[in-house]
N, C-alpha and C positions, 0 to 999 in steps of 0.2 A: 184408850190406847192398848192394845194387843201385849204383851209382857213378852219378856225375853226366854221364857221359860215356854210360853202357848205359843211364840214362832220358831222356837227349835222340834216342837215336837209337830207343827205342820210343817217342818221342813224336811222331815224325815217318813212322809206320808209315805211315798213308794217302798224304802227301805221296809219300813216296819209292815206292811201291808204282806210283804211276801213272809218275814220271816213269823208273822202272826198265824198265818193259812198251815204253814207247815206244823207251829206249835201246833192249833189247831190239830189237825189230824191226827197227830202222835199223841192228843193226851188219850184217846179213845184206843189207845194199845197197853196189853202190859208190858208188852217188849217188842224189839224194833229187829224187822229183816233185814237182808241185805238190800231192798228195793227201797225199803224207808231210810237206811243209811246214806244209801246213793241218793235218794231224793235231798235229805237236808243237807248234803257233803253239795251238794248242786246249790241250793240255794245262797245257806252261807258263802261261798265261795263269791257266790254271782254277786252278793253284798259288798265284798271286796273285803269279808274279814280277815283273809288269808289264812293257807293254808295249817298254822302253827294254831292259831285258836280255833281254827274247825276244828282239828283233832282233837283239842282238850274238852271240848263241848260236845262233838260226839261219844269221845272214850265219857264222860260222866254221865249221860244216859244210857250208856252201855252196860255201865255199872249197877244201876238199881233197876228197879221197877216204874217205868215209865208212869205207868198209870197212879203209882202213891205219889209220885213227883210233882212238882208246883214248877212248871217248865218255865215259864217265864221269871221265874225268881231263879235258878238254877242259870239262867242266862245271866243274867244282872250282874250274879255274883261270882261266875264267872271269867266274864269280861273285865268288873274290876279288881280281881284277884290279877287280871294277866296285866293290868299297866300300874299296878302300884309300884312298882321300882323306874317309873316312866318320869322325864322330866319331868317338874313343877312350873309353874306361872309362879313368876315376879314383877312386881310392878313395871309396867316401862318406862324406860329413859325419857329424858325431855325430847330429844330427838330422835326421828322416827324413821328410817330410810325405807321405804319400801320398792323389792326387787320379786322378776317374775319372769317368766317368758311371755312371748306375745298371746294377747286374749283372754289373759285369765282375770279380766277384772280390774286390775292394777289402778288406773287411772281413778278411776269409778270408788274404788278400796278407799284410797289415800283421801279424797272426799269425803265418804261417809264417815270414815276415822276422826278427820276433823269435826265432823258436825258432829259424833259421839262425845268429842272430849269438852266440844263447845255447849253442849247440852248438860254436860257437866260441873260448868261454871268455869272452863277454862279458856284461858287468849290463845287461839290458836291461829299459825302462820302455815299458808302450803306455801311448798315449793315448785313448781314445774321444771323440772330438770331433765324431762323429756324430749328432746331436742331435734327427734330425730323423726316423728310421727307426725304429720301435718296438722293432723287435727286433734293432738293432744293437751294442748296449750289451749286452745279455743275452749274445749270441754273441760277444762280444770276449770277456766273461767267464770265459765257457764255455773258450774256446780260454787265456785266461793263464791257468786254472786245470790244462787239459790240459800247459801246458808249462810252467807252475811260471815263470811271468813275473808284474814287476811291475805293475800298470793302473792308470792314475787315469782315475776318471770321475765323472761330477756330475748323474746322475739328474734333479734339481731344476734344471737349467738347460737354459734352450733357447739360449742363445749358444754356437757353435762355438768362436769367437777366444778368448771368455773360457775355456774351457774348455782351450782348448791354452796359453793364454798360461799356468794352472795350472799344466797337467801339467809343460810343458817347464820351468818355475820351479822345481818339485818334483823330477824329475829331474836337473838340472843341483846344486841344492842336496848330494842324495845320491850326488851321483857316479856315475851312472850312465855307463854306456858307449856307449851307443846309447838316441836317444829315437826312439820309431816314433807318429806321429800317424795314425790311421784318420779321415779326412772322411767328411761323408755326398756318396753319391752326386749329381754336377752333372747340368743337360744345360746343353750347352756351347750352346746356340742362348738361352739366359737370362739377359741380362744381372745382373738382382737378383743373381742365385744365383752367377754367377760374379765379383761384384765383393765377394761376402762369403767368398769362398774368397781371393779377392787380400787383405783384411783379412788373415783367417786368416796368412795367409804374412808379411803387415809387421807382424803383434804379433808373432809368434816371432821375426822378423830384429831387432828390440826385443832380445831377451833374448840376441842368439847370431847372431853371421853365420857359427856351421858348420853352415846347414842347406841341407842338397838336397831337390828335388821330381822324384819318381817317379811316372807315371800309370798303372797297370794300364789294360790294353786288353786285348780279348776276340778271342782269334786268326783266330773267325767273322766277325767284323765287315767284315774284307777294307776298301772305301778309305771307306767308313765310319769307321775308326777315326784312319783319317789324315786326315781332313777333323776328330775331337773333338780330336786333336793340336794340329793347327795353330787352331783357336780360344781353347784352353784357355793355349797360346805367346802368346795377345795378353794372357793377365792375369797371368800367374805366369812365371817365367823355370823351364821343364824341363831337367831335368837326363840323364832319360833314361827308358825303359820297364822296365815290367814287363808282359811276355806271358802271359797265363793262357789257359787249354781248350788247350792247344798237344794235346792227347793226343786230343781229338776232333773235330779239322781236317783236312783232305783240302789248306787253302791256306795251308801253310807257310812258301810263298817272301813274303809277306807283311814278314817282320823286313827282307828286303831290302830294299824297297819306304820300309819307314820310316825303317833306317838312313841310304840311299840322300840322300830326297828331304827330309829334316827333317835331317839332320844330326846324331841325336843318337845315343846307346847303347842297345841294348839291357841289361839290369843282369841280368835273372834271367828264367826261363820258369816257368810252369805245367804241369807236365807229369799230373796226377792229384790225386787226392783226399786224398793222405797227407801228413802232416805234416812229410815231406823229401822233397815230392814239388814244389817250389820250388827249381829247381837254377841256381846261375850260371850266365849266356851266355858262349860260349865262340865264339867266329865260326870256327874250323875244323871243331870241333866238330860244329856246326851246318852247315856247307855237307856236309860228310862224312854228314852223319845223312839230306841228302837222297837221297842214292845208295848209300848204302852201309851195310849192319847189322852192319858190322864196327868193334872197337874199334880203329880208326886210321885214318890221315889220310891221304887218297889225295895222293902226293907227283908234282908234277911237272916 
């Protein structure tokens, strides 16, 4: 079985691939023109590290002698210099609600999550509290029957809240270990729709203040997703992300961007189609997977 550490750094092929080409070429200088400046101020950029850490990454090879410089260690330590005052990962609650806008995974997440925590040694219950997508109930199904998970769902009801205020009731009664709630897809520019997911979250906080909120976001989206971020932050208190398509993004540097400017965790990636293809964020990890397709941590 593949480790979670060898499928974050194939999931970071395209990223790393470009900003390697550029290291590449700048180590063979001792100092950088205005044509190589614009070259890696273009690349970075197109990574989606944004603009606040390109500048500190280019102003540091501004500063020395490229060529005595160890570029890729100069990135590393870089990048984790820039989110060490970045929220922390804490353990999650028992209860799990996961919110998103449409297509980012969501459904698909709240599955794999379970079979993660269930491969873990834990009883875990979904919810389907999607109520509003035809065939999101059918595909929750489909997937707790693939991972021998338990589902509560209510076909005959179009109330979301009602539906999770079940589940989470049902769960909590049998002990379960972990409750995962699948929402239907928001758009964060809809009031209606986002003050019936804020429901959603104060019926279950009703039943249980151990529950967290996870949003899947679509790696592609770039500040697209940080703009559904911080709207979805005005009616739910997040806890942290879930990054999905990480495996067919060229703009990686992205996690930075949102740990960065939001404050909050990364919790787990999407790295493929498989059903422990859902790997925890790991932040050396992850700086290391942009530069390097080696299983370790560039130290510096």
């Amino acid at each position: 079985m593949i480790s979670a550490i060898k499928k974050t750094i194939l999931g970071f092929s395209k990223t790393r691939a470009k900003i390697k080409n550029i290291f590449s070429m700048l180590s063979k200088k001792s100092s950088l023109n205005q044509s190589d400046i614009e070259q890696l101020e273009e690349i970075l950029l197109n990574a989606d590290l944004g603009w606040e850490l390109t500048d500190v990454i280019i102003e540091s090879m501004q500063s020395q002698n490229v060529a005595d410089m160890a570029l890729e260690e100069n990135f590393y330590q870089t990048i984790k210099n820039h989110l060490a005052d970045t929220g922390k990962k804490r353990p999650l609650n028992k209860i799990i609600l996961l919110v998103g806008v449409n297509g980012t995974g969501k459904t698909t997440s709240a599955a794999k999550l379970g079979g993660y925590y269930a491969k873990n040694g834990e009883k875990v219950s979904l919810v389907a509290a999607d109520t509003y997508r035809a065939a999101a109930i059918e595909q929750i199904q489909i997937w707790s029957k693939r991972l021998n998970l338990h589902l509560i769902a209510n076909e005959q009801s179009s109330e979301p809240a009602s539906v999770a205020y079940d589940g989470v009731s049902n769960g909590i009664a049998k002990r379960y270990d972990r409750i995962i709630i699948d929402t239907s897809g928001r758009v964060h520019n809809s009031p209606g729709l986002m003050k019936e997911l804020k429901k959603i979250y104060e019926v279950v906080k009703k039943i249980s203040t151990e529950v967290d909120v996870l949003m899947t976001l679509d790696a592609n989206t770039g500040q697209n997703g940080m703009q559904q971020a911080r709207e979805f932050s005005n009616y739910i208190p997040l806890t942290g992300f879930i990054l999905t398509k990480m495996d067919g993004t060229a703009r990686g540097g992205i996690l930075v961007q949102i740990m960065k400017e939001l404050n909050l965790p990364v919790y787990f990636m999407g790295v493929g189609e498989q059903v422990d293809d859902l790997v925890p964020f790991n932040q050396e990890d992850y700086i290391n997977a942009l530069i390097s397709d080696k299983e370790e941590v560039v130290n510096g």
